[in-house]
One Martini backbone bead per residue (centre of mass of N, CA, C, O) as a GRO file, in nm:
protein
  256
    1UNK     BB    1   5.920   7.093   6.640
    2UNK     BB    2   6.053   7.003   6.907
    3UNK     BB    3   6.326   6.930   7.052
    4UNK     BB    4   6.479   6.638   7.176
    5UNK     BB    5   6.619   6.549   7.466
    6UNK     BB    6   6.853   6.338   7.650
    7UNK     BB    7   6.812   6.345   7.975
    8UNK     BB    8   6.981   6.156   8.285
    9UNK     BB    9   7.107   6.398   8.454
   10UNK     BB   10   7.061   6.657   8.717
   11UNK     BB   11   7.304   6.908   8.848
   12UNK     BB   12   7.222   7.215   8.965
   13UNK     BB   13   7.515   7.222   9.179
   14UNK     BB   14   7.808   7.304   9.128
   15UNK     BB   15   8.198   7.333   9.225
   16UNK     BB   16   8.375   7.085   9.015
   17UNK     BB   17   8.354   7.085   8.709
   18UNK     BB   18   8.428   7.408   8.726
   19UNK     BB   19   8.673   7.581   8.767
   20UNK     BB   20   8.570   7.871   8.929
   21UNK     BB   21   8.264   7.735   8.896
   22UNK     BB   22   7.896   7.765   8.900
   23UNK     BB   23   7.734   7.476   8.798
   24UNK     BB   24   7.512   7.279   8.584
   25UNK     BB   25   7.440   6.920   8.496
   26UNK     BB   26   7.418   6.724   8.215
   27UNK     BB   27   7.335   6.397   8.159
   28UNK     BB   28   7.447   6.226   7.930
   29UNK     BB   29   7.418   5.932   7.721
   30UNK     BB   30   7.615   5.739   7.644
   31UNK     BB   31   7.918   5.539   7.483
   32UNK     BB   32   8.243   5.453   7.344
   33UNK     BB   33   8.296   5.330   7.618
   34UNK     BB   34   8.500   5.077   7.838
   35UNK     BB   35   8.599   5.196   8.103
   36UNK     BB   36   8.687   5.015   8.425
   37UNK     BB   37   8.695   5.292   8.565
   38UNK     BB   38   8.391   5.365   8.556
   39UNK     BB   39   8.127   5.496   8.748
   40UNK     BB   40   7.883   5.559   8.464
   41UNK     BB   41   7.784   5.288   8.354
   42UNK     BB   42   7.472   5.261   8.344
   43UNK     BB   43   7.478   5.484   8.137
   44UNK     BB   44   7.627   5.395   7.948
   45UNK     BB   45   7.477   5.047   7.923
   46UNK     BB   46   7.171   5.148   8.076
   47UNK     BB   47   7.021   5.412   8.007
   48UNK     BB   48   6.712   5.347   8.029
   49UNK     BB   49   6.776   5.344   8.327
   50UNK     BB   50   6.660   5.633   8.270
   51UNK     BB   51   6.529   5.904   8.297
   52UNK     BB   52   6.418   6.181   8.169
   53UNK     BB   53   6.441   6.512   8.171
   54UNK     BB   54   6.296   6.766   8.148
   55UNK     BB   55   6.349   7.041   7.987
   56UNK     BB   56   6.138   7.239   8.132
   57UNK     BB   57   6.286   7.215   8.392
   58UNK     BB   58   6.571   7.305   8.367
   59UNK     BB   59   6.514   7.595   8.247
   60UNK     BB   60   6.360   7.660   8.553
   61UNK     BB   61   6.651   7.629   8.686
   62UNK     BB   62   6.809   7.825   8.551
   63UNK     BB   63   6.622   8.072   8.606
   64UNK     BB   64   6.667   7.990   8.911
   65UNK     BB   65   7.014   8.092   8.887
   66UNK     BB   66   7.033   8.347   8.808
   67UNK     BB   67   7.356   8.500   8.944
   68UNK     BB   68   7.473   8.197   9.047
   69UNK     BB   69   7.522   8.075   8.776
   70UNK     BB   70   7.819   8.042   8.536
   71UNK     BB   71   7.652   7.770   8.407
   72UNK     BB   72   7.733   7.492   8.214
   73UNK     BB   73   7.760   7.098   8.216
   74UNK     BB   74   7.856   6.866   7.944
   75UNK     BB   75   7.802   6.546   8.040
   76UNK     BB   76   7.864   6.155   8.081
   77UNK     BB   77   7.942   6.009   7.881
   78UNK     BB   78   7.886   6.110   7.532
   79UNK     BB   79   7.787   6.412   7.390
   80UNK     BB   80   7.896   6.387   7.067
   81UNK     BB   81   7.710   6.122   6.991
   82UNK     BB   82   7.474   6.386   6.957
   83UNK     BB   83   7.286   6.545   6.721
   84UNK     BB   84   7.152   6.711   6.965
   85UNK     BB   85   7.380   6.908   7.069
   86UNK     BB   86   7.384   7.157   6.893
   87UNK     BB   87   7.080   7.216   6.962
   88UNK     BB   88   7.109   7.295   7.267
   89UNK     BB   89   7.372   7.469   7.286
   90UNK     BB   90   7.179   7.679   7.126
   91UNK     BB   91   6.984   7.740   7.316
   92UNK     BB   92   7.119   7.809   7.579
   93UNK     BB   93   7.247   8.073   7.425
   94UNK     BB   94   7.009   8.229   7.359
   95UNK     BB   95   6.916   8.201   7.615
   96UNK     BB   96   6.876   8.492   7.803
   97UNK     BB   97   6.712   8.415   8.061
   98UNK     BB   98   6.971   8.258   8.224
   99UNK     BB   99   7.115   8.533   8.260
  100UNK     BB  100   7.137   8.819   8.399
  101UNK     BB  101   7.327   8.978   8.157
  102UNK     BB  102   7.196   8.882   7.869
  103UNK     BB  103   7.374   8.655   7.808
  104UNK     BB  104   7.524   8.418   7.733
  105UNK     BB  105   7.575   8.046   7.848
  106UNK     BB  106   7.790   7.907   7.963
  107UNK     BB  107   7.976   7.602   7.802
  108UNK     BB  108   8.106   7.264   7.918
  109UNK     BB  109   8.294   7.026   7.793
  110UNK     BB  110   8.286   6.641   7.781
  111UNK     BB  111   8.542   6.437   7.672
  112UNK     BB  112   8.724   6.183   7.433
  113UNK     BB  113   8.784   6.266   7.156
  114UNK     BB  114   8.619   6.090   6.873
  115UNK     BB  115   8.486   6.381   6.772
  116UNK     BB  116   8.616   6.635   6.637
  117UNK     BB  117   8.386   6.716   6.428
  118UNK     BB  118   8.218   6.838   6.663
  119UNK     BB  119   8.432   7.021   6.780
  120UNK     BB  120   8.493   7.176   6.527
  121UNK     BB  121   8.188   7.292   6.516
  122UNK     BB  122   8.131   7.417   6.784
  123UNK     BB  123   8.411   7.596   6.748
  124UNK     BB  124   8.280   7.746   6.498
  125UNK     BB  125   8.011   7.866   6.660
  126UNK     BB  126   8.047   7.953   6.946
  127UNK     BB  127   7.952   7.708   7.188
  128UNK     BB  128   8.214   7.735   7.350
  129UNK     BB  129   8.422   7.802   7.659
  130UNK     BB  130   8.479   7.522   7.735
  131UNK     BB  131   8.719   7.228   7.752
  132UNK     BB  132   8.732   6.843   7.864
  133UNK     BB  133   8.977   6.622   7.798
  134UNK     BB  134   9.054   6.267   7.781
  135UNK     BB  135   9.329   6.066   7.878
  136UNK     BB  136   9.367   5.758   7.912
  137UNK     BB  137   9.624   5.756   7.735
  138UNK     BB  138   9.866   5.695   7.561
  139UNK     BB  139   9.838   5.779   7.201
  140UNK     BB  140   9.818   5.421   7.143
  141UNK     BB  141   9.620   5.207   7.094
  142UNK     BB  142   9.674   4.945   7.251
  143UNK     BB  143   9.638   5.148   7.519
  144UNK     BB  144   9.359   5.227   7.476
  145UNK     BB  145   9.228   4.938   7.454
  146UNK     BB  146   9.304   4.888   7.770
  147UNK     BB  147   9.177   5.167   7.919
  148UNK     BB  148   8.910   5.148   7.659
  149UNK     BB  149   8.770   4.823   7.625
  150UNK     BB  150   8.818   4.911   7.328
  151UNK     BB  151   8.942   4.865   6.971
  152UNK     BB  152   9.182   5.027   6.879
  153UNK     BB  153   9.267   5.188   6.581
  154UNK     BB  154   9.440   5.413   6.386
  155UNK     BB  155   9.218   5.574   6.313
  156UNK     BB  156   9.052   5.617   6.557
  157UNK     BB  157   9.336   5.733   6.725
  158UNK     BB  158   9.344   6.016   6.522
  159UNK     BB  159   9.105   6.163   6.626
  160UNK     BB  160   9.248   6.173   6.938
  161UNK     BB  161   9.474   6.367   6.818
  162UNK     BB  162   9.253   6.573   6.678
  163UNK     BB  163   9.182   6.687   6.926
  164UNK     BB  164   9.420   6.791   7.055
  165UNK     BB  165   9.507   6.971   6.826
  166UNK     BB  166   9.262   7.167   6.848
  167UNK     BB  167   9.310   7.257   7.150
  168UNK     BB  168   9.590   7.345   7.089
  169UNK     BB  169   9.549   7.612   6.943
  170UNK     BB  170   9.343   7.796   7.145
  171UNK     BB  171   9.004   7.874   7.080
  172UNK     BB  172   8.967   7.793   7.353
  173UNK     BB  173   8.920   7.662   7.688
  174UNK     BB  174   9.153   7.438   7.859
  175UNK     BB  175   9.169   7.050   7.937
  176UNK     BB  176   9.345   6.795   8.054
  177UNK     BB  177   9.275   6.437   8.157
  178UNK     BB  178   9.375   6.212   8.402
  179UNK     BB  179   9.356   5.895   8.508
  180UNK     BB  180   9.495   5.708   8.790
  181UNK     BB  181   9.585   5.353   8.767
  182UNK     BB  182   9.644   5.135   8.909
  183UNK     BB  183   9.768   4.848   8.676
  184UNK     BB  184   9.739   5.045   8.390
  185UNK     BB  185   9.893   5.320   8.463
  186UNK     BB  186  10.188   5.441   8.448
  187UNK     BB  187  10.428   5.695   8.491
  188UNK     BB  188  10.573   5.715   8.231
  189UNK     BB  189  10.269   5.762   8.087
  190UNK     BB  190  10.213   6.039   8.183
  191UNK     BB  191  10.468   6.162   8.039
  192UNK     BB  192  10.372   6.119   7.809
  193UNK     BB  193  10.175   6.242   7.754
  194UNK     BB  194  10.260   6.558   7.807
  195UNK     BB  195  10.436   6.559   7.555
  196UNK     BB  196  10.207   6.584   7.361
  197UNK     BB  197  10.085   6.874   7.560
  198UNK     BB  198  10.263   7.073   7.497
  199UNK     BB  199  10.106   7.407   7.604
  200UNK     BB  200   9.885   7.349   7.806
  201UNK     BB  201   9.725   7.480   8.038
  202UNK     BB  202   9.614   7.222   8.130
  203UNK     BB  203   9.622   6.960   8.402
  204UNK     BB  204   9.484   6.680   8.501
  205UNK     BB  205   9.533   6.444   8.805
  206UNK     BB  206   9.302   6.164   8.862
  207UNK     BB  207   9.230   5.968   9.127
  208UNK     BB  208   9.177   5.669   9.169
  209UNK     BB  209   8.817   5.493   9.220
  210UNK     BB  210   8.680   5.197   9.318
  211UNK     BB  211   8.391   5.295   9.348
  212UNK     BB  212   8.186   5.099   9.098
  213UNK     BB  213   8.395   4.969   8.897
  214UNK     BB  214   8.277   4.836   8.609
  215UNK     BB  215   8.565   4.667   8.694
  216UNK     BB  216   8.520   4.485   8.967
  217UNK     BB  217   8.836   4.391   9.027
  218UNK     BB  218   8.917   4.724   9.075
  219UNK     BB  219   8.775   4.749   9.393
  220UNK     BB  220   9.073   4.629   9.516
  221UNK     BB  221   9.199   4.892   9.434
  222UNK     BB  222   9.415   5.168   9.566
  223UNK     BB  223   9.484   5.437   9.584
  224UNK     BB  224   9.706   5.684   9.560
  225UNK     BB  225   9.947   5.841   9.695
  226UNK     BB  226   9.995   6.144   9.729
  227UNK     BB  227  10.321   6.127   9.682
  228UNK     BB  228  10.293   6.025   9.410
  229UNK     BB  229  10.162   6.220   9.268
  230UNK     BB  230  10.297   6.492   9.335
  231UNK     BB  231  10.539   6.388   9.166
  232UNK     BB  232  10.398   6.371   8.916
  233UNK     BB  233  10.321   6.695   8.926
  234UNK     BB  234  10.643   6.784   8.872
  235UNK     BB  235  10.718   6.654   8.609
  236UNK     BB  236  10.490   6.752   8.416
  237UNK     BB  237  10.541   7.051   8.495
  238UNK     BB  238  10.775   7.042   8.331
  239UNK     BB  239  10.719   6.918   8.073
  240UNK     BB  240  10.473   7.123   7.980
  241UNK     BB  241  10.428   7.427   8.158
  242UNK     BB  242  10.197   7.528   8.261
  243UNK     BB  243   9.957   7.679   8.469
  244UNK     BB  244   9.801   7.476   8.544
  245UNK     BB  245   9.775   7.245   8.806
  246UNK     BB  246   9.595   6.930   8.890
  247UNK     BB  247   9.471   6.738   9.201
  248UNK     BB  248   9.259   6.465   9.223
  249UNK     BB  249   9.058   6.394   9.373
  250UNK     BB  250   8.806   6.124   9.448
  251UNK     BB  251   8.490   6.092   9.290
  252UNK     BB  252   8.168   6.029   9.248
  253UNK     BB  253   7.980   6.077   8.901
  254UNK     BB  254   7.642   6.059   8.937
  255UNK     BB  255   7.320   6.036   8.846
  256UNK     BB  256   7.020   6.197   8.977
   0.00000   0.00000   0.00000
């Protein structure tokens, strides 16, 4: 019997995913967490409003795209939540024709880090090419708290520090990203996360956009100014060392 996926949102063609590469984006449903700036509640708390994606439609549309992507994106929600994740991104990696050069599909992961042991088997099985971990606040219960709308216990909280840890030996090519929400996170919290992951070759600061935020009350909170990133660009920069650091204007990105 055919494995069965539930994809709830797919975008052909982006060119914002995956840092210098154009790729195709699988949304998948559902997550362990509900933070209040997030954009795709919808898919998070109500993922049923939304129909599947036919899965033989998917794979017809990477093959025709073969020689134009360089990839696929699976984001969500959350999508280590599913235990159908490892047996997709199976699917997709042996499926030689998905790409101009019979070679694997390159495959990046966007995560919160809450399910190491899936990250660990993921990069233990070779399949992933890139992971962009989450990182909502800096690594402490308290604060995940208040971050990401539910109760962060200290055992919690060591699992997404056991992410960290797991991308930091450097097994595969990654990033970490933090959205700069004013009002809920400050800048010195930001410098403390950069010394937490002193060493990772990228580091992405995503300003925060108010359109559509889970809770209503954020909705009238203006993003940052350009020249306050800029700053906190600079500092961070000394503090982790990065070797790529970007400063990411806010778009809003949900499943179409």
């Amino acid at each position: 019997m055919a494995m069965i996926y539930s994809i709830k949102g797919f975008v052909e063609t982006s060119f914002s995913d995956w840092s210098g590469k154009i790729v195709s984006v699988l949304f998948l449903p559902s997550c362990n967490l509900r933070c209040p700036f997030c954009h795709n509640h919808q898919l998070v708390r109500r993922p049923e409003a939304y129909d599947d994606f036919p899965w033989d439609a998917i794979l017809e549309s990477l093959r025709r795209r073969k020689g134009w992507i360089d990839g696929v994106c699976l984001t969500g929600g959350e999508p280590t939540l599913h235990p159908w994740v490892l047996p997709l991104i199976r699917e997709l990696k042996s499926n030689r024709d998905l790409t101009a050069s019979g070679g694997p599909l390159a495959v990046k992961l966007d995560t919160n880090g809450t399910h190491p042991e899936v990250l660990e088997s993921l990069l233990s099985q070779g399949l992933l090419d890139y992971v962009a971990m989450d990182l909502k606040a800096p690594l402490e219960a308290s604060r995940y708290s208040v971050l990401t709308g539910v109760s962060f216990t200290e055992d919690r909280m060591e699992r997404v520090r056991t992410s960290v840890r797991v991308l930091l030996r450097g097994e595969v090519d990654y990033e970490f990203r933090t959205t700069v929400v004013p009002g809920l996170l400050e800048e010195e919290e930001i410098y403390a996360i950069a010394r937490r992951i002193r060493g990772a070759p990228r580091y992405t600061l995503q300003n925060f956009n108010p359109r559509e935020t889970l809770d209503p009350n954020l909705r009238q909170t203006p993003p940052l100014e350009p020249a306050v990133l800029q700053r906190m660009q600079e500092r961070v920069k000394e503090i982790i060392g990065v070797r790529k650091f970007r400063v990411s204007g806010f778009e809003a990105r949900v499943p179409v």
